[in-house]
Each structure stands twice: as C-alpha cells, then as structure tokens.
N, C-alpha and C positions, 0 to 999 in steps of 0.2 A: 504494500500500500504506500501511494505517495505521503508525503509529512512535511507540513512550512512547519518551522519549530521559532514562535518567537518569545522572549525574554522581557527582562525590564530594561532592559538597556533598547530596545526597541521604540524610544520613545519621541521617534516625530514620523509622520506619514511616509515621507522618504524612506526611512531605513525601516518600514513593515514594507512597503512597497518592494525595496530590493531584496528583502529577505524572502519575501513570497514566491518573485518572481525566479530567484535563484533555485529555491527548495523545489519549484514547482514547475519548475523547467519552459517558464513563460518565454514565448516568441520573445526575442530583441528590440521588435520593436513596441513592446508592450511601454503605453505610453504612461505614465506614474499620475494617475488618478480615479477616484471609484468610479464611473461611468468605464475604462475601461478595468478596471480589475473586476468589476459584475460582469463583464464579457466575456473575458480571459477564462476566467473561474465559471463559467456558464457554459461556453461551447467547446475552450479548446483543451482543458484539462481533464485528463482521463481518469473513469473512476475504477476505484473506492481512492477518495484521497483525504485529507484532514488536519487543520491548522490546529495548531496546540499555543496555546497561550498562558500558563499558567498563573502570571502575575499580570492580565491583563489590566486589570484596574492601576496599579501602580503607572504603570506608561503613560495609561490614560488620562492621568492629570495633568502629565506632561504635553502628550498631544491635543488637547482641548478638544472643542466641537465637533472638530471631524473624526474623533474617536467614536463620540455617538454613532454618527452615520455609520462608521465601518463596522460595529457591532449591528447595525440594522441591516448592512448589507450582507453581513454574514448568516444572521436570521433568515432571510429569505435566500438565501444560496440552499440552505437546509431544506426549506422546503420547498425552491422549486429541482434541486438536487437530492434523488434517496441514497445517494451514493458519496452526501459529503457530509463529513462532522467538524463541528467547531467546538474544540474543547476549550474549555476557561480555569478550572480545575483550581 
C-alpha cells in the first residue's frame, strides 16, 4: 500500500504539499495547491493508499486556514475514495 507519512515539522502547505507529492509519486508537474492535490489524489493515484499524520493538529497551528481546508479535502477524498485512508492518530 502506498503511504504520505507526515510529521510536525510539516508545518506550512508547501512542505505537506512536497511530502505528498514525493511519498505518492505525484506527476512533476503537480502544481502545489488543493484544487490540484483533490485531482492528483482523485484520478491519478492508485489505490489502496493512505496519508498518516499523526500530530496533525500540532502543524496545524502553524499552517493556519488552509489546514482546515486540507482536512476537509481529505474528508471527502475518503468518501468519494473506498480505497483511501486519512489517519490522524
């Protein structure tokens, strides 16, 4: 199964951005914002795969706003994906 593995040192959109894209073998030219990481993670990555985050909140204060968002966009990857898990742990 594939695995983005991110940490607390993950903490501005950029560096979740290149860590996803790394663990999860995104095209290059995956352009670093949610509009495409919902795309990337929607059509071109193959399942069963799953982002592990276990000190998500930590980061998240760091990253402000758009933390929200990318927890909402990981919500709905789950359910329009049966084949992807978002762990927070």
């Amino acid at each position: 199964m594939k695995r983005a593995r991110l940490g607390p040192e993950h903490d501005t959109m950029e560096k979740v951005y290149r860590q996803i894209a790394a663990d999860l073998q995104l095209s290059a030219h995956f352009a670093h914002n949610l509009d495409a990481l919902w795309d990337a993670l929607l059509r071109d990555v193959e399942g069963p795969f799953e982002i592990v985050w276990p000190q998500a909140a930590t980061a998240g204060k760091s990253i402000g706003p758009k933390f929200k968002a990318l927890l909402a966009l990981l919500g709905e990857l789950e359910e329009a994906r049966g084949d992807f898990k978002f762990k927070r742990r």
